[in-house]
C-alpha positions in Angstrom: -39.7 -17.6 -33.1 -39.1 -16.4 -29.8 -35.6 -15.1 -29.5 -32.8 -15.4 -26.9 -32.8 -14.4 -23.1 -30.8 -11.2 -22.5 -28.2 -12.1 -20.5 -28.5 -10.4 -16.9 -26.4 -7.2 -16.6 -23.5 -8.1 -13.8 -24.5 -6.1 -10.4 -22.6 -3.1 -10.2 -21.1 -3.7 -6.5 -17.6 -4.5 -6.2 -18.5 -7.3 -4.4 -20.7 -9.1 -7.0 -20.4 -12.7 -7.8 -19.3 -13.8 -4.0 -21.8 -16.1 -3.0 -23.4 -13.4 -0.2 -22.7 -16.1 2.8 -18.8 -15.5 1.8 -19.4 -12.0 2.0 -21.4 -11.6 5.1 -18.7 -14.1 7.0 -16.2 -12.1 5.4 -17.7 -8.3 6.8 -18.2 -9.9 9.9 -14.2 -10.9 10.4 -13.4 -7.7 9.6 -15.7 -5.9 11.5 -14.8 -7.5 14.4 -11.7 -6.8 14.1 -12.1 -3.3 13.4 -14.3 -3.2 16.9 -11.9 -4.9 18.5 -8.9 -2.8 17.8 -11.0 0.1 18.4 -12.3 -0.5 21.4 -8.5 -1.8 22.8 -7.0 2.0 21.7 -9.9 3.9 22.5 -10.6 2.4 26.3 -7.1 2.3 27.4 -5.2 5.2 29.9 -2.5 7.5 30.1 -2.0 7.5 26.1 -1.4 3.4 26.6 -3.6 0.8 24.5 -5.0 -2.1 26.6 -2.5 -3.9 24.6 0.3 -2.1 26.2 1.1 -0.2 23.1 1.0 3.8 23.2 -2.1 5.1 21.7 -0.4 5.9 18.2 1.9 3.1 18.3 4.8 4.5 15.7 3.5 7.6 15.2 5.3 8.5 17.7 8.6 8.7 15.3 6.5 11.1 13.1 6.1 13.5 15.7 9.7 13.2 16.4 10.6 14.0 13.3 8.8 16.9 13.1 10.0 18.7 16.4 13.5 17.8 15.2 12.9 19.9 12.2 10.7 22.6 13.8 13.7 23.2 16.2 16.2 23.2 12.6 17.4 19.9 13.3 16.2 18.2 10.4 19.5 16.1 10.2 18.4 14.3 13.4 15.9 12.2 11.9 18.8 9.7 10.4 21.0 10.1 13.8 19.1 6.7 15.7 20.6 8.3 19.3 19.2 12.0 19.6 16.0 10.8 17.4 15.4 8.6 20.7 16.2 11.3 23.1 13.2 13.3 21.1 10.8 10.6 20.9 11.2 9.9 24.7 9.8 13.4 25.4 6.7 12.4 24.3 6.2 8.6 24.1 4.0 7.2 26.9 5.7 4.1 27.2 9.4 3.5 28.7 12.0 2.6 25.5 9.3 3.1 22.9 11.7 3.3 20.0 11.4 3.9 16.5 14.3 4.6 13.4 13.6 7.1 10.8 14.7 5.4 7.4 12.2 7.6 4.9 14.2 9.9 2.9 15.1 13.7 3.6 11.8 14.2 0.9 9.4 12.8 3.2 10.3 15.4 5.7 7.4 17.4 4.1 4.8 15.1 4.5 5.4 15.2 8.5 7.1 18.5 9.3 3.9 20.9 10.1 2.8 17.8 12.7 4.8 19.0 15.8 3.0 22.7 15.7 -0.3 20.6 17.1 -0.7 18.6 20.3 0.5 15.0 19.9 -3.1 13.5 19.8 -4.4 16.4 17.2 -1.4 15.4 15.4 -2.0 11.9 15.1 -6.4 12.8 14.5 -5.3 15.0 12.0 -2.6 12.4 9.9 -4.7 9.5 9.9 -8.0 11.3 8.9 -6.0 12.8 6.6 -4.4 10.3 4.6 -7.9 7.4 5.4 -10.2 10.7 3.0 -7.3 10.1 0.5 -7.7 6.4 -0.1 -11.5 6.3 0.2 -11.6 9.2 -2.2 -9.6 7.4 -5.3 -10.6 4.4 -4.3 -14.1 6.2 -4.6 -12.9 7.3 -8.0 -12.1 3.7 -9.0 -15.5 2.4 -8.3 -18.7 4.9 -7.2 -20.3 2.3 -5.4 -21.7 2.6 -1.7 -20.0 -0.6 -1.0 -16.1 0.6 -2.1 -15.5 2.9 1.2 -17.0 0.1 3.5 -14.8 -2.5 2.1 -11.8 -0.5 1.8 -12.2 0.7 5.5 -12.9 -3.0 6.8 -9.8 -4.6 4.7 -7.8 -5.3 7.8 -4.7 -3.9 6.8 -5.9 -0.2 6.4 -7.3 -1.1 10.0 -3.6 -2.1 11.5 -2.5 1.0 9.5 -4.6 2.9 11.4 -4.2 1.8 14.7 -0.3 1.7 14.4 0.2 5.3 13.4 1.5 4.4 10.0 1.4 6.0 6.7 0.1 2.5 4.4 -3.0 4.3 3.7 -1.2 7.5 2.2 0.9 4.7 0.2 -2.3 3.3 -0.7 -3.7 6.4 -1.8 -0.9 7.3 -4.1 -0.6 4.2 -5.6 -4.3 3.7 -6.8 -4.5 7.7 -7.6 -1.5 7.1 -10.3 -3.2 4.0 -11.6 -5.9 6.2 -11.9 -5.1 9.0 -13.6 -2.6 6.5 -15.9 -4.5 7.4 -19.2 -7.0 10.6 -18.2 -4.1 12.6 -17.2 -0.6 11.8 -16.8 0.1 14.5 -15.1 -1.5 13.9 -12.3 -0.5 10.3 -12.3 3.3 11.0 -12.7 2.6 13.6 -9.8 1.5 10.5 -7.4 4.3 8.6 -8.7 6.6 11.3 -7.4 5.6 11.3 -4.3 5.4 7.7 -4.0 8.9 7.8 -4.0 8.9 8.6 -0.1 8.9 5.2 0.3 10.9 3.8 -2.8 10.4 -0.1 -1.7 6.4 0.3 -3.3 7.8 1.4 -6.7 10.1 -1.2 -7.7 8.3 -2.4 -10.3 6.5 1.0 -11.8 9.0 1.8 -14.0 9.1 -1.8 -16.0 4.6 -1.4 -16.4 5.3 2.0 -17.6 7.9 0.9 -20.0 6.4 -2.0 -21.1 2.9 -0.1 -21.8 4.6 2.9 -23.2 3.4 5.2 -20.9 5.8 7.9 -21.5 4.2 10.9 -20.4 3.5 9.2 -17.1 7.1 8.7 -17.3 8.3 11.9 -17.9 5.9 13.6 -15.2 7.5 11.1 -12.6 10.8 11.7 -13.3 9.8 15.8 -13.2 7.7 15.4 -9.8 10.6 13.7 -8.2 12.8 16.1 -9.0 10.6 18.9 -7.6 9.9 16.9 -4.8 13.6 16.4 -3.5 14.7 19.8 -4.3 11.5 20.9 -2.5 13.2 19.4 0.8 16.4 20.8 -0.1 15.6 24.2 0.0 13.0 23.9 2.7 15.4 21.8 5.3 19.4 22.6 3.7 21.6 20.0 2.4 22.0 18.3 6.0 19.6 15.9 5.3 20.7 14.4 2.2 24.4 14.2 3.9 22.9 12.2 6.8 20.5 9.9 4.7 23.3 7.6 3.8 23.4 7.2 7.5 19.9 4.9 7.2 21.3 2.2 4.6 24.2 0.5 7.0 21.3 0.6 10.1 18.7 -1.4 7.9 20.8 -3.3 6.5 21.4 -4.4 10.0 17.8 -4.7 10.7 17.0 -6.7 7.8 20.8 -9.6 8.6 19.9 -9.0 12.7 18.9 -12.5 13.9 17.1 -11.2 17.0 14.9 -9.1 14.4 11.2 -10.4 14.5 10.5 -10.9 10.1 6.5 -11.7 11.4 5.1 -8.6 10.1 7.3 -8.8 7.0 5.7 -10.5 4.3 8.6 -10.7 1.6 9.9 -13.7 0.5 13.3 -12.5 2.0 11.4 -12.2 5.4 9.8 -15.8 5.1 13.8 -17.3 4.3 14.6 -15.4 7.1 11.8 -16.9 9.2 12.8 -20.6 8.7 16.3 -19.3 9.8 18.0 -19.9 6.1 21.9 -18.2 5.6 21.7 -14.7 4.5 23.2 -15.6 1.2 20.0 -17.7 0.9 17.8 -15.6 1.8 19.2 -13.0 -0.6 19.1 -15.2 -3.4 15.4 -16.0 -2.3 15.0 -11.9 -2.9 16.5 -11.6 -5.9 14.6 -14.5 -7.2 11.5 -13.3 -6.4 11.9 -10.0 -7.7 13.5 -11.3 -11.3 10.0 -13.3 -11.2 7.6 -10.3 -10.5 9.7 -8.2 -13.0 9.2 -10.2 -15.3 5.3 -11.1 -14.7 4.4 -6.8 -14.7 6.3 -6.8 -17.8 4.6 -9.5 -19.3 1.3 -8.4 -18.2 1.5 -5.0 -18.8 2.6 -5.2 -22.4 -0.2 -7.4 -23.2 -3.9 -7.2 -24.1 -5.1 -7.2 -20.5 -8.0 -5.2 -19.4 -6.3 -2.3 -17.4 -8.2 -3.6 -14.2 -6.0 -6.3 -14.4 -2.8 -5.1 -15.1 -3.1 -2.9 -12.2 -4.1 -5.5 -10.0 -1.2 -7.4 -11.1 1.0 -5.0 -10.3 -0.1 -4.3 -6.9 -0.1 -8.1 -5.8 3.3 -8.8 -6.8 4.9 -5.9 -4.7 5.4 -7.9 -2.1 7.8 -9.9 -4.2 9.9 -7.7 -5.1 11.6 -6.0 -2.3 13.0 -7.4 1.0 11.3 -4.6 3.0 7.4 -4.5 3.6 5.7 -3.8 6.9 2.1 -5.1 7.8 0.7 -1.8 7.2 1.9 -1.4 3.8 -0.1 -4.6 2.9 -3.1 -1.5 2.7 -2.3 -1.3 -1.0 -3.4 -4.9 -1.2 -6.8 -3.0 -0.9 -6.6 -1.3 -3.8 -5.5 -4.5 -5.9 -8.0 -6.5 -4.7 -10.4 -3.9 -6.0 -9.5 -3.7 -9.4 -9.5 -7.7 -9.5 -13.0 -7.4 -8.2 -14.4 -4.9 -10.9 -12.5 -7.3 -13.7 -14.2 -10.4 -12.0 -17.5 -8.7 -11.9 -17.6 -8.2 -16.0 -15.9 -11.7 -16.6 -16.9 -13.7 -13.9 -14.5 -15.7 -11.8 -12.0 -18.2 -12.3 -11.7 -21.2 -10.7 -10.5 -20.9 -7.1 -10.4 -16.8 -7.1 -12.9 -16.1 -4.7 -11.7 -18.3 -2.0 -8.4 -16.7 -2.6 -9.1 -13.1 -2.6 -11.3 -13.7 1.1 -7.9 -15.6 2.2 -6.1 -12.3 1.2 -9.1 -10.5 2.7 -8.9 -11.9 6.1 -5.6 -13.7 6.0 -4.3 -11.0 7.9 -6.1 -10.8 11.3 -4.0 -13.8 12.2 -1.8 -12.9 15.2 2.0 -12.6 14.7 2.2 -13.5 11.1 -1.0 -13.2 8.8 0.9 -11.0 6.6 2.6 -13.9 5.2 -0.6 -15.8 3.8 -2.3 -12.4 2.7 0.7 -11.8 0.4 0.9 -15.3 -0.6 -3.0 -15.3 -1.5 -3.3 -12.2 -3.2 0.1 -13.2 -5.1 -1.5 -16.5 -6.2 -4.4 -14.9 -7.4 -2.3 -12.7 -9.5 -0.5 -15.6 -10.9 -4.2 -16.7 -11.9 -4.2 -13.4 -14.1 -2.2 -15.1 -16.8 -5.2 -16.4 -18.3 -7.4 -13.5 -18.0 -5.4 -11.8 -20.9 -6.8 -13.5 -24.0 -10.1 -14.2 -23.3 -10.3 -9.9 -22.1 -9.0 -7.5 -24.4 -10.2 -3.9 -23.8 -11.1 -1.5 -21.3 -13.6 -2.2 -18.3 -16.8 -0.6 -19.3 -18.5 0.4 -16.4 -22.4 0.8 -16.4 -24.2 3.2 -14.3 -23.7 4.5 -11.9 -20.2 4.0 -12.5 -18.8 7.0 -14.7 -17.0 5.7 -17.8 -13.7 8.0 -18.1 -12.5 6.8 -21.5 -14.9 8.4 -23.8 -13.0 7.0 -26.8 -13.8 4.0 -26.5 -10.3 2.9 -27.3 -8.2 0.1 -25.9 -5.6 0.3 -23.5 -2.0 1.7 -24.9 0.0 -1.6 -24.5 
Protein backbone atom coordinates (compact mmCIF):
# COMPACT_ATOMS: atom_id res chain seq x y z
CA UNK A 1 0.00 0.00 0.00
CA UNK A 2 1.59 3.05 -0.91
CA UNK A 3 1.45 5.43 2.02
CA UNK A 4 0.75 9.20 2.36
CA UNK A 5 2.48 12.26 0.69
CA UNK A 6 4.66 14.18 3.17
CA UNK A 7 3.34 17.22 3.53
CA UNK A 8 5.78 20.05 2.00
CA UNK A 9 7.88 21.77 4.76
CA UNK A 10 6.50 25.61 4.84
CA UNK A 11 9.46 27.95 3.13
CA UNK A 12 11.48 29.35 5.66
CA UNK A 13 11.09 33.20 4.41
CA UNK A 14 9.22 35.46 6.33
CA UNK A 15 7.39 36.26 3.49
CA UNK A 16 6.06 32.69 2.67
CA UNK A 17 2.53 31.98 1.74
CA UNK A 18 1.88 35.66 -0.14
CA UNK A 19 0.93 34.82 -3.39
CA UNK A 20 4.62 36.31 -4.93
CA UNK A 21 2.59 38.96 -7.32
CA UNK A 22 1.41 40.44 -3.72
CA UNK A 23 4.84 40.54 -2.77
CA UNK A 24 6.66 41.90 -5.70
CA UNK A 25 3.76 44.88 -5.93
CA UNK A 26 4.30 45.16 -2.44
CA UNK A 27 8.60 45.60 -2.62
CA UNK A 28 7.98 47.70 -5.35
CA UNK A 29 5.67 50.43 -3.27
CA UNK A 30 8.08 50.41 -0.84
CA UNK A 31 10.93 50.71 -2.77
CA UNK A 32 9.84 53.47 -4.46
CA UNK A 33 9.20 55.16 -1.74
CA UNK A 34 12.29 54.50 -0.17
CA UNK A 35 13.99 56.05 -3.59
CA UNK A 36 11.86 58.71 -3.56
CA UNK A 37 12.54 59.98 -0.10
CA UNK A 38 16.04 59.46 -0.68
CA UNK A 39 16.65 60.99 -3.49
CA UNK A 40 14.30 64.29 -2.16
CA UNK A 41 16.96 64.53 1.08
CA UNK A 42 19.94 63.58 -0.56
CA UNK A 43 19.63 66.18 -3.81
CA UNK A 44 18.46 69.08 -2.03
CA UNK A 45 20.82 72.35 -0.79
CA UNK A 46 21.93 74.33 2.02
CA UNK A 47 20.95 71.35 4.56
CA UNK A 48 17.14 71.91 2.96
CA UNK A 49 15.15 68.71 1.43
CA UNK A 50 13.54 69.36 -1.97
CA UNK A 51 10.54 69.16 0.13
CA UNK A 52 11.45 72.28 2.03
CA UNK A 53 12.21 70.34 5.14
CA UNK A 54 15.84 70.56 6.74
CA UNK A 55 17.84 67.59 5.93
CA UNK A 56 17.20 65.92 9.42
CA UNK A 57 13.80 67.13 9.82
CA UNK A 58 13.37 66.83 13.90
CA UNK A 59 16.60 65.92 14.64
CA UNK A 60 17.23 69.05 14.81
CA UNK A 61 15.71 69.08 18.62
CA UNK A 62 18.19 66.18 19.40
CA UNK A 63 21.06 68.16 18.71
CA UNK A 64 19.53 70.93 20.73
CA UNK A 65 19.27 68.95 23.50
CA UNK A 66 22.55 67.95 23.54
CA UNK A 67 24.41 71.44 23.32
CA UNK A 68 21.96 72.40 26.08
CA UNK A 69 23.48 69.81 28.27
CA UNK A 70 27.02 69.99 26.96
CA UNK A 71 26.97 73.71 28.07
CA UNK A 72 25.26 72.25 31.78
CA UNK A 73 22.00 73.37 30.90
CA UNK A 74 20.28 70.24 30.80
CA UNK A 75 17.12 71.94 32.38
CA UNK A 76 16.55 73.71 29.03
CA UNK A 77 15.30 70.89 27.16
CA UNK A 78 11.66 71.19 29.03
CA UNK A 79 11.87 75.30 28.84
CA UNK A 80 9.94 75.55 25.00
CA UNK A 81 11.61 79.40 24.70
CA UNK A 82 15.50 79.00 25.21
CA UNK A 83 15.15 75.28 23.61
CA UNK A 84 14.14 77.48 20.41
CA UNK A 85 16.73 79.99 20.81
CA UNK A 86 19.33 76.74 20.67
CA UNK A 87 17.72 74.98 17.93
CA UNK A 88 17.80 78.22 15.73
CA UNK A 89 21.60 78.18 15.89
CA UNK A 90 21.66 75.37 13.90
CA UNK A 91 18.37 74.68 11.96
CA UNK A 92 18.54 75.55 8.24
CA UNK A 93 15.14 76.63 7.99
CA UNK A 94 13.51 79.97 9.55
CA UNK A 95 11.10 78.88 12.74
CA UNK A 96 11.96 75.24 12.47
CA UNK A 97 10.66 74.33 15.89
CA UNK A 98 10.49 71.38 17.89
CA UNK A 99 9.40 70.68 21.91
CA UNK A 100 11.35 68.27 23.98
CA UNK A 101 8.72 66.13 25.99
CA UNK A 102 11.07 62.82 26.50
CA UNK A 103 11.93 62.49 30.06
CA UNK A 104 15.17 63.85 31.92
CA UNK A 105 16.32 59.71 31.33
CA UNK A 106 16.50 60.14 27.74
CA UNK A 107 19.04 62.80 28.10
CA UNK A 108 21.54 59.90 27.82
CA UNK A 109 20.62 58.53 24.75
CA UNK A 110 21.29 62.08 22.98
CA UNK A 111 23.85 63.97 25.12
CA UNK A 112 27.34 62.86 23.43
CA UNK A 113 25.54 64.09 19.95
CA UNK A 114 26.49 67.85 20.06
CA UNK A 115 30.51 66.87 20.49
CA UNK A 116 30.12 65.94 16.40
CA UNK A 117 29.21 68.14 13.55
CA UNK A 118 25.37 68.28 13.03
CA UNK A 119 25.42 66.06 9.87
CA UNK A 120 27.92 63.32 11.67
CA UNK A 121 25.48 63.60 14.40
CA UNK A 122 22.58 62.78 12.61
CA UNK A 123 24.88 59.78 10.16
CA UNK A 124 25.95 58.51 13.34
CA UNK A 125 22.14 58.37 15.30
CA UNK A 126 20.28 56.92 12.52
CA UNK A 127 22.94 54.26 11.48
CA UNK A 128 23.05 53.70 14.88
CA UNK A 129 19.75 52.89 16.03
CA UNK A 130 18.68 51.25 11.91
CA UNK A 131 21.99 48.17 12.96
CA UNK A 132 19.88 47.85 16.21
CA UNK A 133 16.54 46.93 14.72
CA UNK A 134 17.91 44.82 11.75
CA UNK A 135 20.07 43.08 14.27
CA UNK A 136 17.05 41.72 16.66
CA UNK A 137 14.93 41.70 14.14
CA UNK A 138 17.80 39.43 12.52
CA UNK A 139 17.62 37.55 15.76
CA UNK A 140 13.86 37.00 15.35
CA UNK A 141 14.11 35.47 11.99
CA UNK A 142 17.84 34.58 10.17
CA UNK A 143 16.45 34.97 6.88
CA UNK A 144 18.05 37.09 4.03
CA UNK A 145 14.66 38.50 3.40
CA UNK A 146 14.02 40.01 7.30
CA UNK A 147 16.57 43.08 6.89
CA UNK A 148 15.08 43.91 3.36
CA UNK A 149 11.65 43.88 4.53
CA UNK A 150 12.26 45.56 7.76
CA UNK A 151 14.26 48.41 5.89
CA UNK A 152 11.48 48.72 3.06
CA UNK A 153 8.43 48.84 5.71
CA UNK A 154 7.69 52.41 5.14
CA UNK A 155 7.52 53.66 8.50
CA UNK A 156 11.22 52.77 9.48
CA UNK A 157 11.73 54.76 6.10
CA UNK A 158 9.74 58.14 7.40
CA UNK A 159 11.71 57.40 10.70
CA UNK A 160 14.63 57.74 9.01
CA UNK A 161 14.24 60.59 6.87
CA UNK A 162 12.59 62.68 9.82
CA UNK A 163 15.41 62.32 12.29
CA UNK A 164 13.40 60.38 14.71
CA UNK A 165 14.11 57.74 17.14
CA UNK A 166 10.97 54.88 15.96
CA UNK A 167 13.63 52.58 14.94
CA UNK A 168 15.50 52.66 18.54
CA UNK A 169 11.73 52.12 19.88
CA UNK A 170 11.52 49.48 17.47
CA UNK A 171 14.62 47.91 18.41
CA UNK A 172 13.91 47.76 22.09
CA UNK A 173 10.68 46.59 21.80
CA UNK A 174 11.35 43.40 19.59
CA UNK A 175 14.86 42.89 21.67
CA UNK A 176 12.62 42.47 25.06
CA UNK A 177 10.22 40.20 23.19
CA UNK A 178 13.13 38.49 22.37
CA UNK A 179 15.01 37.82 25.17
CA UNK A 180 11.31 37.23 27.14
CA UNK A 181 12.13 33.47 28.01
CA UNK A 182 16.17 33.01 27.10
CA UNK A 183 17.06 35.68 29.46
CA UNK A 184 15.15 38.05 31.38
CA UNK A 185 17.65 39.94 32.05
CA UNK A 186 18.36 41.26 29.09
CA UNK A 187 14.67 41.63 28.19
CA UNK A 188 13.76 43.61 31.45
CA UNK A 189 16.97 45.73 30.48
CA UNK A 190 15.16 46.78 27.01
CA UNK A 191 12.05 47.27 28.93
CA UNK A 192 13.90 49.84 31.03
CA UNK A 193 15.00 51.70 28.53
CA UNK A 194 11.89 51.61 26.68
CA UNK A 195 10.68 53.68 29.22
CA UNK A 196 12.18 56.85 27.41
CA UNK A 197 9.20 56.97 25.72
CA UNK A 198 6.55 55.60 28.26
CA UNK A 199 3.40 55.97 25.60
CA UNK A 200 5.01 52.36 23.85
CA UNK A 201 4.70 50.46 27.15
CA UNK A 202 1.28 50.91 28.31
CA UNK A 203 0.28 47.67 27.96
CA UNK A 204 3.74 45.66 28.95
CA UNK A 205 3.08 45.33 32.27
CA UNK A 206 -0.65 43.63 31.94
CA UNK A 207 1.31 40.63 29.14
CA UNK A 208 3.93 40.36 31.77
CA UNK A 209 1.41 39.85 34.46
CA UNK A 210 -0.82 37.89 32.73
CA UNK A 211 2.00 35.34 31.47
CA UNK A 212 3.71 35.44 34.78
CA UNK A 213 6.81 36.76 33.62
CA UNK A 214 8.13 37.83 36.86
CA UNK A 215 11.75 37.94 36.38
CA UNK A 216 11.14 40.04 33.28
CA UNK A 217 9.25 42.00 35.76
CA UNK A 218 11.62 42.48 38.35
CA UNK A 219 14.65 43.30 35.87
CA UNK A 220 12.32 46.18 34.40
CA UNK A 221 11.46 47.66 37.46
CA UNK A 222 15.53 47.34 38.49
CA UNK A 223 16.66 48.84 34.84
CA UNK A 224 14.38 51.71 35.34
CA UNK A 225 15.61 52.50 38.34
CA UNK A 226 19.24 52.51 37.23
CA UNK A 227 18.24 54.25 34.27
CA UNK A 228 16.70 57.42 36.05
CA UNK A 229 19.15 57.60 38.68
CA UNK A 230 21.79 57.25 35.93
CA UNK A 231 20.43 60.85 34.57
CA UNK A 232 20.27 62.07 38.02
CA UNK A 233 23.68 61.89 38.82
CA UNK A 234 24.97 62.55 35.32
CA UNK A 235 22.78 65.91 34.69
CA UNK A 236 21.57 66.96 38.74
CA UNK A 237 18.20 67.11 39.90
CA UNK A 238 17.22 70.15 37.51
CA UNK A 239 15.80 68.04 35.13
CA UNK A 240 13.47 66.09 36.97
CA UNK A 241 12.14 69.62 38.57
CA UNK A 242 11.62 71.00 35.05
CA UNK A 243 10.00 67.70 33.47
CA UNK A 244 6.66 68.46 35.01
CA UNK A 245 7.08 71.53 32.86
CA UNK A 246 6.20 69.05 29.51
CA UNK A 247 2.72 67.63 30.83
CA UNK A 248 0.61 71.15 30.78
CA UNK A 249 2.47 71.93 27.10
CA UNK A 250 1.20 68.55 25.58
CA UNK A 251 -1.63 68.54 27.00
CA UNK A 252 -2.12 71.66 25.01
CA UNK A 253 -0.85 70.00 21.94
CA UNK A 254 -2.94 67.14 22.15
CA UNK A 255 -6.83 69.81 23.17
CA UNK A 256 -5.10 72.67 20.50
CA UNK A 257 -7.63 72.80 17.57
CA UNK A 258 -5.13 74.31 15.15
CA UNK A 259 -2.98 70.99 15.95
CA UNK A 260 -2.66 68.78 12.73
CA UNK A 261 -3.76 64.87 14.42
CA UNK A 262 -2.68 63.50 10.53
CA UNK A 263 0.38 61.76 11.57
CA UNK A 264 -1.33 60.52 14.80
CA UNK A 265 -2.82 57.30 14.44
CA UNK A 266 -4.66 56.90 17.88
CA UNK A 267 -8.17 56.61 18.11
CA UNK A 268 -7.98 59.92 20.22
CA UNK A 269 -6.34 61.53 17.11
CA UNK A 270 -8.98 60.07 14.65
CA UNK A 271 -12.05 61.79 17.26
CA UNK A 272 -9.99 64.59 17.06
CA UNK A 273 -9.87 64.53 13.26
CA UNK A 274 -13.68 64.50 12.70
CA UNK A 275 -13.66 67.57 15.06
CA UNK A 276 -15.61 65.57 18.14
CA UNK A 277 -15.68 67.57 21.83
CA UNK A 278 -12.62 66.75 23.86
CA UNK A 279 -14.77 64.99 26.40
CA UNK A 280 -15.51 62.67 23.43
CA UNK A 281 -12.56 62.24 22.28
CA UNK A 282 -11.33 61.29 25.67
CA UNK A 283 -13.80 58.85 26.25
CA UNK A 284 -12.90 57.51 22.66
CA UNK A 285 -9.22 57.02 24.41
CA UNK A 286 -10.13 55.53 27.23
CA UNK A 287 -12.24 53.22 25.45
CA UNK A 288 -9.84 52.03 23.34
CA UNK A 289 -7.29 51.50 25.76
CA UNK A 290 -9.80 49.41 28.30
CA UNK A 291 -10.30 47.29 24.96
CA UNK A 292 -6.53 46.62 24.10
CA UNK A 293 -5.96 46.01 27.91
CA UNK A 294 -8.10 43.71 27.92
CA UNK A 295 -7.34 41.82 24.51
CA UNK A 296 -3.11 41.54 25.69
CA UNK A 297 -4.49 40.21 28.81
CA UNK A 298 -6.57 37.81 27.20
CA UNK A 299 -4.11 36.78 24.72
CA UNK A 300 -1.26 36.64 26.74
CA UNK A 301 -2.65 34.42 29.42
CA UNK A 302 -3.67 31.99 26.86
CA UNK A 303 -2.28 29.03 24.85
CA UNK A 304 -1.06 31.26 21.96
CA UNK A 305 2.11 30.55 20.18
CA UNK A 306 4.43 33.35 21.57
CA UNK A 307 4.73 34.66 17.84
CA UNK A 308 1.41 35.62 18.37
CA UNK A 309 1.12 37.13 21.56
CA UNK A 310 3.81 39.35 20.74
CA UNK A 311 2.35 40.40 17.61
CA UNK A 312 -0.69 41.07 19.47
CA UNK A 313 0.80 43.15 21.63
CA UNK A 314 2.55 45.35 19.21
CA UNK A 315 -0.65 45.96 17.01
CA UNK A 316 -2.81 47.16 19.62
CA UNK A 317 -0.33 49.91 20.85
CA UNK A 318 -1.72 52.21 18.86
CA UNK A 319 -4.93 51.87 20.90
CA UNK A 320 -3.89 52.49 23.87
CA UNK A 321 -2.48 55.86 24.25
CA UNK A 322 -3.51 59.27 22.81
CA UNK A 323 0.04 60.05 21.66
CA UNK A 324 1.73 58.16 18.58
CA UNK A 325 3.74 59.86 15.94
CA UNK A 326 4.15 58.32 12.27
CA UNK A 327 7.53 57.28 13.00
CA UNK A 328 6.63 55.26 15.95
CA UNK A 329 4.39 53.18 13.66
CA UNK A 330 8.28 51.35 12.98
CA UNK A 331 7.39 48.93 15.67
CA UNK A 332 4.50 47.89 13.45
CA UNK A 333 7.53 46.21 11.65
CA UNK A 334 8.35 44.10 14.20
CA UNK A 335 4.66 42.95 14.80
CA UNK A 336 4.05 42.30 11.48
CA UNK A 337 6.98 39.88 11.57
CA UNK A 338 6.12 37.71 14.20
CA UNK A 339 2.50 37.41 12.52
CA UNK A 340 4.37 36.39 9.43
CA UNK A 341 6.61 33.54 11.07
CA UNK A 342 3.13 32.30 12.88
CA UNK A 343 1.31 32.45 9.49
CA UNK A 344 4.16 30.66 7.80
CA UNK A 345 3.77 27.35 10.20
CA UNK A 346 -0.20 27.74 10.24
CA UNK A 347 -1.03 29.17 7.17
CA UNK A 348 -3.29 32.15 6.82
CA UNK A 349 -6.54 33.07 7.76
CA UNK A 350 -9.07 34.36 5.89
CA UNK A 351 -8.44 37.97 4.76
CA UNK A 352 -4.84 38.24 6.61
CA UNK A 353 -2.74 38.77 3.88
CA UNK A 354 -4.63 41.50 2.25
CA UNK A 355 -4.52 43.06 5.58
CA UNK A 356 -1.06 42.86 6.60
CA UNK A 357 0.05 44.52 2.83
CA UNK A 358 -2.71 47.30 3.72
CA UNK A 359 -0.69 47.76 6.99
CA UNK A 360 2.40 47.25 4.84
CA UNK A 361 1.78 50.07 2.42
CA UNK A 362 -1.06 51.78 4.08
CA UNK A 363 1.28 54.32 5.17
CA UNK A 364 2.84 55.91 2.04
CA UNK A 365 -0.49 57.70 1.72
CA UNK A 366 0.12 61.54 1.96
CA UNK A 367 -1.08 63.39 5.07
CA UNK A 368 -2.80 60.57 6.83
CA UNK A 369 -1.76 56.82 6.03
CA UNK A 370 -0.96 56.29 9.57
CA UNK A 371 -4.57 56.00 10.24
CA UNK A 372 -5.37 52.89 7.96
CA UNK A 373 -1.85 51.24 8.88
CA UNK A 374 -2.95 51.21 12.53
CA UNK A 375 -6.41 50.30 11.68
CA UNK A 376 -5.12 47.28 9.40
CA UNK A 377 -2.58 45.89 11.46
CA UNK A 378 -5.17 46.33 14.58
CA UNK A 379 -7.79 44.28 12.60
CA UNK A 380 -5.47 41.69 11.88
CA UNK A 381 -4.75 41.42 15.50
CA UNK A 382 -8.34 41.19 16.31
CA UNK A 383 -8.14 38.14 13.74
CA UNK A 384 -5.60 36.55 16.40
CA UNK A 385 -8.46 35.47 18.59
CA UNK A 386 -8.86 32.36 16.72
CA UNK A 387 -5.36 31.53 16.30
CA UNK A 388 -5.13 30.50 20.06
CA UNK A 389 -6.83 27.06 20.06
CA UNK A 390 -6.09 25.62 17.01
CA UNK A 391 -1.85 26.76 18.07
CA UNK A 392 -0.68 25.75 21.30
CA UNK A 393 3.12 25.77 21.65
CA UNK A 394 6.19 27.37 20.67
CA UNK A 395 7.14 28.27 16.93
CA UNK A 396 9.56 25.65 15.90
CA UNK A 397 11.77 27.04 13.46
CA UNK A 398 13.59 24.76 10.95
CA UNK A 399 16.91 25.58 9.52
CA UNK A 400 18.34 27.81 9.11
CA UNK A 401 16.50 29.39 11.67
CA UNK A 402 18.15 28.65 15.23
CA UNK A 403 15.63 27.15 17.61
CA UNK A 404 16.38 28.97 21.08
CA UNK A 405 14.12 26.91 23.31
CA UNK A 406 16.04 23.70 23.62
CA UNK A 407 13.41 22.36 26.07
CA UNK A 408 11.07 21.97 24.05
CA UNK A 409 8.51 23.33 26.48
CA UNK A 410 5.54 25.54 25.95
CA UNK A 411 5.24 29.01 26.56
CA UNK A 412 4.88 30.07 30.50
CA UNK A 413 1.24 31.35 30.29
Amino acid sequence: MTGAAPSPAPSRAPVAGIPWVMAVLLLQLALAFLLLGSWHTLTGEDGVSRAGNPIGVDFNQYYAVSTATLRGMPEVAYDPTRLFEIEAETATVDDWRHSWSYPPSALLFVWPLATMPYFAALAVWLLATLALLLAVCWRIAPHPWTPVLVLLFPAVGLSIFSGQNGCLSAALLAGALTFLREKPWLAGLCLGLLTYKPSLGLLIPIALLAAGHWRVMFWAIGATVLFCLASLLAFGAEPWLAYPNSFAFMRQQLTDPALVYFPVPTPYAQAKLWALPQAVADGVHIAGLLAAAVFVFWLWRGAARFEIKAAGLILAIPFSTPYLQFYDMAILAVGLLYLALAAREEGWLKGERWLVMLAFVAVLEPGGGEQPAALAAAVAGARLVYRPARSPGRLTLRPPYRSRDRSGACDPC
